[in-house]
C-alpha positions in Angstrom: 21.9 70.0 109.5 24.8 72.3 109.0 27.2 72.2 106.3 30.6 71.9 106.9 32.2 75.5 106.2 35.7 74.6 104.3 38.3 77.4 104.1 41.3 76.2 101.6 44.4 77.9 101.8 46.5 77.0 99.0 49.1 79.7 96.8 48.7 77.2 93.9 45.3 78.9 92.1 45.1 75.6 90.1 44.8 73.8 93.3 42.1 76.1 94.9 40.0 75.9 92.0 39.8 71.8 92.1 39.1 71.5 95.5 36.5 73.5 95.9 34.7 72.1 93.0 35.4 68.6 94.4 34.5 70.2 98.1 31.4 71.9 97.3 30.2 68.7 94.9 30.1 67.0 98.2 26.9 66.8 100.2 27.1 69.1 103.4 30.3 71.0 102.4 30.3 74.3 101.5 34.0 75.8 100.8 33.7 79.8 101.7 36.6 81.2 100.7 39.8 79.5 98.8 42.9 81.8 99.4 46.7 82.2 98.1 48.5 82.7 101.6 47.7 82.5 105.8 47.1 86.1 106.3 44.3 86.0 103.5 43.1 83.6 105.5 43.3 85.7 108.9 41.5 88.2 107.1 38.3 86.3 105.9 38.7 84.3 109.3 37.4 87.5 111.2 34.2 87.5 109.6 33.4 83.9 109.4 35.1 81.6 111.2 35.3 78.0 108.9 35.0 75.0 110.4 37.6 72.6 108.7 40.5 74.1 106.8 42.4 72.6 103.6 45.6 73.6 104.0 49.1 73.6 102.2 52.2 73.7 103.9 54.9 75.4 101.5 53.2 79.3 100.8 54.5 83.2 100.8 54.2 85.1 103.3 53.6 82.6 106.2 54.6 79.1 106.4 51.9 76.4 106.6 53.2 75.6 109.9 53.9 78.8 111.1 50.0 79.4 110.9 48.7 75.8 112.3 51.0 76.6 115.1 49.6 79.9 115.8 45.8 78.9 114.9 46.2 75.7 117.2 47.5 78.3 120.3 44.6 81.1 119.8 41.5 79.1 118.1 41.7 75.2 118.0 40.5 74.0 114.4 40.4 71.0 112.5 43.2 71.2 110.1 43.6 68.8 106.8 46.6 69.5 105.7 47.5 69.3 101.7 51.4 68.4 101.4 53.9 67.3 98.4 55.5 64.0 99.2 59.4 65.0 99.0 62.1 64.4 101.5 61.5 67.7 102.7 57.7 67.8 103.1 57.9 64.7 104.2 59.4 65.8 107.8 57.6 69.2 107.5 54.3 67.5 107.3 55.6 65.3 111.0 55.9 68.8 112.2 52.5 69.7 111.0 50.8 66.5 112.7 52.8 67.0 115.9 51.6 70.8 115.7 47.9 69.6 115.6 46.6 68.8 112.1 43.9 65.8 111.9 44.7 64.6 108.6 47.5 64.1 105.4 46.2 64.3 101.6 49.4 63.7 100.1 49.8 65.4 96.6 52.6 64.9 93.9 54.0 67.7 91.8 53.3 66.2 88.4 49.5 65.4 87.2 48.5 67.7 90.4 45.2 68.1 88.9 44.3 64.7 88.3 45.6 63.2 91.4 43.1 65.6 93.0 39.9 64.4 91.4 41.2 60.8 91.9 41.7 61.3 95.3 38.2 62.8 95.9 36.9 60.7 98.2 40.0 60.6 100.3 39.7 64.6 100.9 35.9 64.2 101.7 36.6 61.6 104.1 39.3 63.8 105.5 37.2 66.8 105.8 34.4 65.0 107.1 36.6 63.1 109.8 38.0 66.4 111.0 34.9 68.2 111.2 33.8 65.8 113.8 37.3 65.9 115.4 37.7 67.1 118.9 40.3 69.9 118.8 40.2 71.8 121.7 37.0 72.7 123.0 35.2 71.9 119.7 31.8 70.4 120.2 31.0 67.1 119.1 29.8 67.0 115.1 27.9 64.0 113.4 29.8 61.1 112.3 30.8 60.6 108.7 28.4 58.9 106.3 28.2 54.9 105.8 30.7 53.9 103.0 30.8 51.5 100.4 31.3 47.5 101.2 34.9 47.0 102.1 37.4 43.7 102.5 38.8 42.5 105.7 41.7 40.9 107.1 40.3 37.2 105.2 42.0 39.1 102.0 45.5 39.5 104.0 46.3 36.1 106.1 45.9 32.5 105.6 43.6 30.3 107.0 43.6 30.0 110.2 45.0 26.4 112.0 44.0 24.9 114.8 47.1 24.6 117.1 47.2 25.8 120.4 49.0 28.6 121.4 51.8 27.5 123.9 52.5 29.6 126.4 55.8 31.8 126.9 56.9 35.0 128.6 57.8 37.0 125.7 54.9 39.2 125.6 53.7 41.9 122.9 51.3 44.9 122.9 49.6 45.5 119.6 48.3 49.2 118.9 46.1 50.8 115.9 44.9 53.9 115.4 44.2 56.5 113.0 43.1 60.1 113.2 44.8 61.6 115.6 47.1 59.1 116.4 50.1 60.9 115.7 49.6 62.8 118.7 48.2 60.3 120.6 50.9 57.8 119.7 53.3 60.6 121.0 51.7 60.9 124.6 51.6 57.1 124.8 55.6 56.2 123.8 57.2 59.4 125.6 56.3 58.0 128.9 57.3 54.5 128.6 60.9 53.7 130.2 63.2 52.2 128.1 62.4 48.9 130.0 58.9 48.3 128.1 57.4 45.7 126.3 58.0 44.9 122.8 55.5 46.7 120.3 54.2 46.6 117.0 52.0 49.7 115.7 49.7 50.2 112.9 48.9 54.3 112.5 46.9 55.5 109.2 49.3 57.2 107.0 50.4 57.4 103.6 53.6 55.6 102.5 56.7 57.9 102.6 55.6 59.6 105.7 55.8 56.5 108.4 59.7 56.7 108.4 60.2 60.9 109.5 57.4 60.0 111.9 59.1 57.1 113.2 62.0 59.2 113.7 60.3 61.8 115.2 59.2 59.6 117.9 62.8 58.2 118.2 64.4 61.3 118.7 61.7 62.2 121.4 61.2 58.8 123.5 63.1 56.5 125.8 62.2 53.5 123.8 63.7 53.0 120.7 61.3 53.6 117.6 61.8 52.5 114.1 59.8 52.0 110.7 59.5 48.3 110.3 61.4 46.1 107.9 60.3 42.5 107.1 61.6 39.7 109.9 62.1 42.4 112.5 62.4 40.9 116.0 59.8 42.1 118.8 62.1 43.2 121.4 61.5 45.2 125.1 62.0 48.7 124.5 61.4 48.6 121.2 58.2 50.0 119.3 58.0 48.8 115.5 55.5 51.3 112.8 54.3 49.1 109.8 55.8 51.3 107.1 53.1 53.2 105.1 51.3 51.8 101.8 51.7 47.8 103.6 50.3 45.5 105.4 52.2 44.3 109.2 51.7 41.3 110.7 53.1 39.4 114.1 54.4 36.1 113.3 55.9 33.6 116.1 59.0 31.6 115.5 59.6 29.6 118.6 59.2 31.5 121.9 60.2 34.8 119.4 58.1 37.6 118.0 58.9 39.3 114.9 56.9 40.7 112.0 56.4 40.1 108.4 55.4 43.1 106.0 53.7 42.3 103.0 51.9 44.0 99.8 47.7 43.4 99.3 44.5 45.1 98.6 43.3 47.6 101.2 41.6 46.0 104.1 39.1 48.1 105.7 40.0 50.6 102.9 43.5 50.8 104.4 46.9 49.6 104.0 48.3 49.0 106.8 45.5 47.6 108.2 44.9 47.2 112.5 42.7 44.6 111.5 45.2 42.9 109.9 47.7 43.4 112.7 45.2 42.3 115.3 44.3 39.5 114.0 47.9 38.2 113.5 48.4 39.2 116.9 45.5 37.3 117.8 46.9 33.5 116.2 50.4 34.1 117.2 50.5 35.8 120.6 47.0 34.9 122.1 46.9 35.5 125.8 50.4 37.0 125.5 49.4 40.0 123.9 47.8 43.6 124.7 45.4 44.9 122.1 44.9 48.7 122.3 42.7 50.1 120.2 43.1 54.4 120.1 41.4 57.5 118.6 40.8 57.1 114.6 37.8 57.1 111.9 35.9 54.0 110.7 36.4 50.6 112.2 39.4 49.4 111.1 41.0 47.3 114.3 37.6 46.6 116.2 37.1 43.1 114.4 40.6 42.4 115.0 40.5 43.1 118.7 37.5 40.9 119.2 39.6 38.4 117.9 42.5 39.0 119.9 40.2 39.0 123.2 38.6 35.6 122.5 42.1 34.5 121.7 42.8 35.1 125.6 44.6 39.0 124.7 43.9 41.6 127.3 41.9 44.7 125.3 42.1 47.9 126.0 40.4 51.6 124.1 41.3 55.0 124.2 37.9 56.6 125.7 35.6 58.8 123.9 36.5 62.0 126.0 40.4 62.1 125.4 40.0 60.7 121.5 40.0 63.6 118.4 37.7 60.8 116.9 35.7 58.4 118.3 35.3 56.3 115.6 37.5 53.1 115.4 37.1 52.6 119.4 33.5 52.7 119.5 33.3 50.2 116.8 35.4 48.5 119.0 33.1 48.3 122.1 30.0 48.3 120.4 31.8 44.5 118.7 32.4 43.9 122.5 36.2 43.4 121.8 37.5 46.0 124.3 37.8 45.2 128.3 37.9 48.5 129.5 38.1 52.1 128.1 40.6 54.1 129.6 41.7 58.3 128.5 45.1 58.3 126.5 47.1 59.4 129.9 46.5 55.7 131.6 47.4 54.1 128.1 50.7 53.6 129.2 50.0 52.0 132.5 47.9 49.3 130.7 51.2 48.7 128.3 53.5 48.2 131.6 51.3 45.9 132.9 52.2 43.6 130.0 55.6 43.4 132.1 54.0 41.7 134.9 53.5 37.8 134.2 
C-alpha cells in the first residue's frame, strides 16, 4: 500500500518542522515537502502532486483561503486545515470549511510546539480521514486504522426508565455527522422552508468554532440557526448546533422539546457526541423523531440510531456515493439502525416528512 503523500504549507518554520516529524513518525505517511507560503506550494505541486495537505490559513503572499479556493476550483484535494483559535480565525476557518476543507486542527499561539505533539493523534486521524475523503473525483482510499477502546453514551445519561413514551405531535429530527458535514449540513438547511421541523444537530468540531458556523448557516438559510444554550426549546423552523467541546441532549417536558448541554468525558472519543444525542432522542422523542445519520469518520451516532429506530424513530443515512466519508453511516447500516440510505440532495425531503403526522 501507498503512503499518504502530505504536503504542509505553514510560514511558521517551527511549525513545519513538528509536523512533519509527527507526520512522517506515522505509519503510511510520508510528508514530501513542508513550505513557508501557497505559491511554494504551486511550485512543488507541479512535480508531485500530494495527496492530503496540512494547511494554515494566515500566510504571505497568498491567503490560506485564497489558495483552498483556487485548488478546490482546478484540482479537488483533501485539505486539513491548521488554524489559531481567535475571533478572527474563528470565522475565517467557517470560510475555509465552506470552501472545501475536510478537517480543523485547532492551534493556540502560546506553547505552539507542545500543543502539536499533544495533539498528535488528532492530525493523524485528520490526515488519514481526508486521505480517504471523496473530494471531487478522488478515488476511494482505505479506511483509517482500528483505534483504541473508547466510552459510549452509558458515561453521558442516566439510566434508562421504563415509562412509555406518550404520544404527541411535536416532532423532532435529530442529525450527526462529522467530516464533511459542514458542507453537507449546508446543502441540507438551505433548502428547508422556514416552515420545518424542529432540529437538534451534533457536527464534529472544536469548541469556539460551532458559533461563526452557526452563524454562517443563519445568515444563509430560511430557518433560523443558532448555537445551543442549555433549556433551549425545539421549535419549527428552528435548527439548534450543540456548541463545541459539550455534550447535547433532547429532553421532554410535557408535550415540549428542548435540550440540555452538559460537560463529560469524550464519548466515542468526541464531545459532542451523536451518540449521545441519539440516544436522548431515542428515550424522549421515540416514534416522534427522525434520526439522520450523514457523512463523517468512525462510528460515533450508529449505536445511537439503532436505538432511536427500536424506540419507534424513523432512520435515515446519507449514502456512500454523495458522503466525503463513509465512515459513521456505514457503521450505521452495518448496526442495522438505518431504514434507508438516501444521497445528501433527498435529505431534506426525509426532514419534511416529519411534518406529516
Amino acid at each position: 500500500m501507498n503512503a499518504i503523500k502530505v504536503m504542509i504549507v505553514d510560514d511558521s518554520a517551527v511549525v513545519r518542522q513538528v509536523l512533519s516529524g509527527l507526520l512522517n513518525a506515522a505509519p503510511g505517511i510520508t510528508v514530501t515537502h513542508a513550505v513557508a507560503n501557497p505559491l511554494l506550494a504551486m511550485e512543488r505541486m507541479k512535480t508531485q502532486w500530494p495527496d492530503v495537505l496540512v494547511l494554515d490559513v494566515e500566510m504571505p503572499k497568498m491567503d490560506g483561503i485564497t489558495f483552498l479556493r483556487k485548488l478546490m476550483s482546478e484540482r479537488p484535494t483533501p485539505v486539513v486545515l491548521c488554524s489559531t483559535l481567535t475571533e478572527k480565525g474563528t470565522q475565517t476557518s467557517m470560510e475555509a470549511l465552506a470552501a472545501g476543507a475536510v478537517a480543523i486542527i485547532t492551534k493556540p499561539r502560546l506553547d505552539l510546539k507542545q500543543f502539536l505533539h499533544d495533539s498528535a493523534d488528532e492530525l493523524v486521524s485528520a490526515v488519514r480521514a481526508a486521505a480517504g475523503a471523496h473530494v471531487g473525483k478522488l478515488a476511494n482510499r482505505p479506511p483509517p486504522p482500528p483505534v483504541t477502546a473508547k466510552l459510549n453514551a452509558d458515561a453521558i445519561l442516566p439510566p434508562e426508565t421504563a415509562r412509555p413514551m406518550t404520544a404527541t405531535t411535536e416532532r423532532v429530527v435529530a442529525i450527526g455527522t462529522s467530516t464533511g458535514g459542514t458542507q453537507a449540513l449546508e446543502e441540507v438547511l438551505t433548502s428547508l422552508p422556514r416552515v420545518s421541523p424542529g432540529i437538534v444537530v451534533v457536527q464534529h468540531m472544536p469548541e469556539k468554532f460551532t458559533a461563526a458556523f452557526a452563524a454562517r448557516l443563519d445568515s444563509v438559510c430560511a430557518v433560523r440557526v443558532k448555537e445551543a444554550a442549555n433549556n433551549d426549546r425545539v421549535l419549527q423552523g428552528q435548527v439548534l448546533i450543540a456548541p463545541g467541546g459539550r455534550h447535547m441532549l433532547l429532553r421532554r417536558t410535557g408535550a415540549q422539546y428542548f435540550v440540555e448541554v452538559v460537560d463529560g468525558p469524550l464519548v466515542n472519543r468526541h464531545r459532542p457526541s451523536v451518540d449521545v444525542l441519539f440516544r436522548s432522542a431515542a428515550r424522549a422523542a421515540g416514534a416522534n423523531a427522525l434520526g439522520v445519520i450523514m457523512t463523517g469518520m468512525g462510528d460515533d451516532g450508529a449505536a445511537g440510531l439503532l436505538e432511536m429506530l427500536k424506540a419507534g424513530a424513523r432512520t435515515v443515512a446519507q449514502d456512500e456515493a454523495s458522503c466525503v466519508v463513509y465512515g459513521m453511516p456505514k457503521e450505521a447500516v452495518k448496526k442495522g439502525g438505518v431504514e434507508k440510505s438516501v444521497p445528501l440532495n433527498a435529505i431534506y425531503r426525509e426532514i419534511l416528512q416529519q411534518l406529516q403526522y
